[in-house]
N, C-alpha and C positions, 0 to 999 in steps of 0.2 A: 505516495505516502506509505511510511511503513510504522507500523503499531503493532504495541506487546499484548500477550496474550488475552489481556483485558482491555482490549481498544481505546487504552490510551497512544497516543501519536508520540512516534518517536524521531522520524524525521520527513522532511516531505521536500519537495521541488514542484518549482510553478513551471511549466513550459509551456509552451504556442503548442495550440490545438492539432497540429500536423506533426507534430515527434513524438516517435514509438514509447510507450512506458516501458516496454521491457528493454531500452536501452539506456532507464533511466536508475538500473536496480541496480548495479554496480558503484553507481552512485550513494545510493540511498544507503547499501550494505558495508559504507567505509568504514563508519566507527560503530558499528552494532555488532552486540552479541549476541547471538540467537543457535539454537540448538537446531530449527527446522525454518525454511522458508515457504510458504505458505502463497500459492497464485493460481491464479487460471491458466489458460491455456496460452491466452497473449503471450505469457512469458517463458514458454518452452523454443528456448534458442541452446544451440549450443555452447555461446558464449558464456551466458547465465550460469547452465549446469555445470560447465569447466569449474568457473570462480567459485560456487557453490562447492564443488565436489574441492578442491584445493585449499577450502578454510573449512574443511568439514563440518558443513550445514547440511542437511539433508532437505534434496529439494522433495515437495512434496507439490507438484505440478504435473496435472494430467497431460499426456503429449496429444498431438495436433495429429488426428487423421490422415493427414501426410507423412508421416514421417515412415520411413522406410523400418524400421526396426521399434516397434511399440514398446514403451520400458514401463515397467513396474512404479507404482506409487502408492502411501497408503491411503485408501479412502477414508477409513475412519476419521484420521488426521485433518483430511481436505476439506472436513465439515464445517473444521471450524472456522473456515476460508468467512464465513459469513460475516465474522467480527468487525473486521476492513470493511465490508458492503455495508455495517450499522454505521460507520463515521462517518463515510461517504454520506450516507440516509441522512443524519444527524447535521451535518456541514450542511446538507444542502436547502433543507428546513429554513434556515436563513435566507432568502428573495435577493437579498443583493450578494449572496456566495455562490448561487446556483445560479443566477443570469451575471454574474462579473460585471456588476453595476461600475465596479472600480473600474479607473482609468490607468491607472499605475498602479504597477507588478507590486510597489510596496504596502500600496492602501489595501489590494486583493490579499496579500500575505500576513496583515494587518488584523484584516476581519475575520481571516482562519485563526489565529492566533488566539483574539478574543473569543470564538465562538469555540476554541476549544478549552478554553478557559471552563467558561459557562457548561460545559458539558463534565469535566472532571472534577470542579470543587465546589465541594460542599456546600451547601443554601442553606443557611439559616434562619429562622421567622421567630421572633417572638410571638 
């Protein structure tokens, strides 16, 4: 899922429990404009940071222990990495979005939809 700076959701993908998320950013980043990319470490692949570095986004992704050459990112920035972790938090608050009570990819894509609803507009009570 990827979300603007005020954690509303901008686009998302459903996939089976066993394929990588960070080979799903390329995807996610097709029609988004965005100044900085914002992840954990999952998503320190070369591939990413190629695409990233080519549509001048600056990645802001702390690199993986392994990595032979340690690169630069800013911390400050990567704080506010939390925003995505409050939707996810939020999404999951729902019982049938956090165990995939649905049966089909459409109804589970369904219930994110409305539950991001419910999260971005406005409630009104007389």
């Amino acid at each position: 899922m990827a979300v603007d700076e005020y954690g509303i959701p901008a686009s998302g993908i459903v996939t089976n429990g066993t394929v990588a998320d960070c080979n799903q950013a390329p995807f996610l980043m097709e029609d988004l404009e965005a100044e900085a990319f914002l992840a954990d470490k999952a998503y320190d692949t070369n591939e990413l940071l190629d695409m990233l570095k080519e549509a001048d986004i600056t990645a802001v992704i702390p690199p993986v222990k392994s990595r032979k050459e340690q690169r630069a990112y800013n911390h400050e920035l990567y704080r506010a990495r939390h925003v995505i972790e409050n939707v996810f938090r939020a999404l999951k608050r729902w019982r049938g979005i956090a165990t995939r009570y649905a049966k089909l990819t459409a109804s589970f894509i369904v219930a994110v939809h409305v539950r991001c609803l419910f999260l971005h507009l406005p409630v009104h009570t007389n």
